[in-house]
MOPAC internal coordinates of N, CA, C and O (Angstrom, degrees):
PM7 1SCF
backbone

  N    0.0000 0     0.00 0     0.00 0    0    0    0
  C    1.4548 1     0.00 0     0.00 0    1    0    0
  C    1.5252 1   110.12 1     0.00 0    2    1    0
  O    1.2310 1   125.08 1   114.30 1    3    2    1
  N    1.3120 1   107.86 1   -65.70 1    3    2    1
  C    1.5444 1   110.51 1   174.96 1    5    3    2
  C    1.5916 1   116.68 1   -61.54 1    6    5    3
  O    1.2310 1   110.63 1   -62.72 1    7    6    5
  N    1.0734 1   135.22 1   117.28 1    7    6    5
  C    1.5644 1   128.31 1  -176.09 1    9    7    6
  C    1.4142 1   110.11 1  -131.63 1   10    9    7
  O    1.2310 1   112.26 1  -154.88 1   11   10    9
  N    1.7352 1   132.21 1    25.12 1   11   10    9
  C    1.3614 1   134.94 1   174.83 1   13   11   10
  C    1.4607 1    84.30 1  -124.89 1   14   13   11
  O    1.2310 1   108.84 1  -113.92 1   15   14   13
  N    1.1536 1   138.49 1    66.08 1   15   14   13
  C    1.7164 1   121.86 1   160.54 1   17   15   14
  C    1.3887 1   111.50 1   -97.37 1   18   17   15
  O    1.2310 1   127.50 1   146.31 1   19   18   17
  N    2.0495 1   103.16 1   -33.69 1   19   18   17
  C    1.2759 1   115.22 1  -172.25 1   21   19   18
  C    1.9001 1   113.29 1  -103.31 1   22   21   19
  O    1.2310 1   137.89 1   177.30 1   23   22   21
  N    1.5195 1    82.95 1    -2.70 1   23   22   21
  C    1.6367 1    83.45 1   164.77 1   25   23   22
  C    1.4178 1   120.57 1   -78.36 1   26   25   23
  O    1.2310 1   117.82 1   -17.26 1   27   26   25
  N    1.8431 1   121.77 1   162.74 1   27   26   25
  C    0.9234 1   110.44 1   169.45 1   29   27   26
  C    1.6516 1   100.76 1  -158.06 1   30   29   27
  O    1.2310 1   127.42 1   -54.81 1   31   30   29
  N    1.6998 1   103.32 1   125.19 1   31   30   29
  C    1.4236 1   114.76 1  -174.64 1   33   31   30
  C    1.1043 1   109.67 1   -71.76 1   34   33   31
  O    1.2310 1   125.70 1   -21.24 1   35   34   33
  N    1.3248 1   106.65 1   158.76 1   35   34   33
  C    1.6468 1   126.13 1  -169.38 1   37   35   34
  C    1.3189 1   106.57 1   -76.75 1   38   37   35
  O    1.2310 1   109.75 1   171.37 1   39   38   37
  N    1.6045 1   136.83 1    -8.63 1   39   38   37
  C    1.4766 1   144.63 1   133.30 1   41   39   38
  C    1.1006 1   136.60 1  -115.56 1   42   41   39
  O    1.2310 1   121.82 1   -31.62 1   43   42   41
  N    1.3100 1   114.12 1   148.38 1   43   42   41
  C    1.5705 1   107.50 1  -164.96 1   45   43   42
  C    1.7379 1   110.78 1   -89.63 1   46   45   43
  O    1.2310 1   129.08 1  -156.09 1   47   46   45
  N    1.7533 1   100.12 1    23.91 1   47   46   45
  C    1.3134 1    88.30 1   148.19 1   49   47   46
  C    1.5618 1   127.27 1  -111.11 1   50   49   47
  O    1.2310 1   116.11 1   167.01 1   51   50   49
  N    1.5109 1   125.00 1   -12.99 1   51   50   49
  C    1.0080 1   109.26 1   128.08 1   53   51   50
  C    1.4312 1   138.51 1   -53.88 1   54   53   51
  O    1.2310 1   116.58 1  -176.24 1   55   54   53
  N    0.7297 1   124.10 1     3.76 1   55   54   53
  C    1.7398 1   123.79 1  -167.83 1   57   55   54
  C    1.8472 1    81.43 1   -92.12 1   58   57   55
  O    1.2310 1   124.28 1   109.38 1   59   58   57
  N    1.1866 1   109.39 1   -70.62 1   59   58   57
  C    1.6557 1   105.23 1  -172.86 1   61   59   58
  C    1.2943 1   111.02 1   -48.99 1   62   61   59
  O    1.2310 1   119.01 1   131.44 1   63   62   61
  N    1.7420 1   119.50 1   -48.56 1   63   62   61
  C    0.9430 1    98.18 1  -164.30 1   65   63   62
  C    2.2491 1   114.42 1   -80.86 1   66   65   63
  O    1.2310 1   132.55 1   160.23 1   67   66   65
  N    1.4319 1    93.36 1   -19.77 1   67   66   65
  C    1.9129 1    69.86 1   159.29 1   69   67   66
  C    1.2136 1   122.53 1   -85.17 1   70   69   67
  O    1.2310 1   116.03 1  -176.00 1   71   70   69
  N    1.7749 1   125.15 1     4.00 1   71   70   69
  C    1.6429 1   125.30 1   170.07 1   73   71   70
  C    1.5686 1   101.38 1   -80.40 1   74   73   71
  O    1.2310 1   126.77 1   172.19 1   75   74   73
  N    0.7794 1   104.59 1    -7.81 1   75   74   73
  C    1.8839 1   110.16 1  -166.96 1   77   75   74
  C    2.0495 1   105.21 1   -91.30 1   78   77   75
  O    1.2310 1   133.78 1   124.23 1   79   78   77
  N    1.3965 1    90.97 1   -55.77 1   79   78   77
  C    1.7876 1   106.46 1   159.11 1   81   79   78
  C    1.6722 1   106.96 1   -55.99 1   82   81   79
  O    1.2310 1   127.94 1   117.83 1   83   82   81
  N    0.9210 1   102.33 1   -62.17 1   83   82   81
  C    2.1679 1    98.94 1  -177.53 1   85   83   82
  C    1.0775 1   104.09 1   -43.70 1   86   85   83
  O    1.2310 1   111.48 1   118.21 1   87   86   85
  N    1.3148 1   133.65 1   -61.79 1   87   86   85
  C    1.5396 1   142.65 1  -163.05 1   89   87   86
  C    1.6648 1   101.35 1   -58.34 1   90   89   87
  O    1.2310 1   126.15 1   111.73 1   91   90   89
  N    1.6504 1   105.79 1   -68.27 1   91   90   89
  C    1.2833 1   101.00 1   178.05 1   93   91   90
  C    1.7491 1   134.01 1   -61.14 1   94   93   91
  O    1.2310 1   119.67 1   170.26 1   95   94   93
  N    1.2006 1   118.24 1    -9.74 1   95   94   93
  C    1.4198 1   147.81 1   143.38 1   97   95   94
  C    1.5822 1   106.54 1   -43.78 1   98   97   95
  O    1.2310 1   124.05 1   102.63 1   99   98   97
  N    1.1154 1   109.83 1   -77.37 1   99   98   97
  C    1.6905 1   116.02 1   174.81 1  101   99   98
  C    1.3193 1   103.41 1   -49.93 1  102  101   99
  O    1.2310 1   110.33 1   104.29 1  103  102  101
  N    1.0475 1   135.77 1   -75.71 1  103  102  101
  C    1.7251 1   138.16 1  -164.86 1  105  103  102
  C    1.8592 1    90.88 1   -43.84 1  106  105  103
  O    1.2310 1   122.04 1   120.90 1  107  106  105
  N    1.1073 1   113.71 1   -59.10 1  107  106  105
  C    1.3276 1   117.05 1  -167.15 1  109  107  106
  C    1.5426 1   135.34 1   -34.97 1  110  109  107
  O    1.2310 1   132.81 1   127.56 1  111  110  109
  N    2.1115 1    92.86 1   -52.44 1  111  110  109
  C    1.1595 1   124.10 1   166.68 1  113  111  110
  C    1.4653 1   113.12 1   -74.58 1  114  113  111
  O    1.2310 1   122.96 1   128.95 1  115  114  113
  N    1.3809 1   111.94 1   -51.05 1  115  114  113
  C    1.4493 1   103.09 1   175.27 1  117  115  114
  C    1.6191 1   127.03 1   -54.74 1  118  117  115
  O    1.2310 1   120.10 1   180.00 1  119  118  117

């Protein structure tokens, strides 16, 4: 399901903001 764990954006404000989507993804599903 999750498939950005091993990605990593070319800024670390994308980086938060797809760690921010994953998390809320998880809460979602869980």
């Amino acid at each position: 399901m999750v498939g950005r764990v091993g990605y990593a954006p070319t800024t670390p404000a994308m980086s938060m903001q797809y760690s921010t989507i994953e998390l809320t993804a998880l809460f979602t599903i869980f």
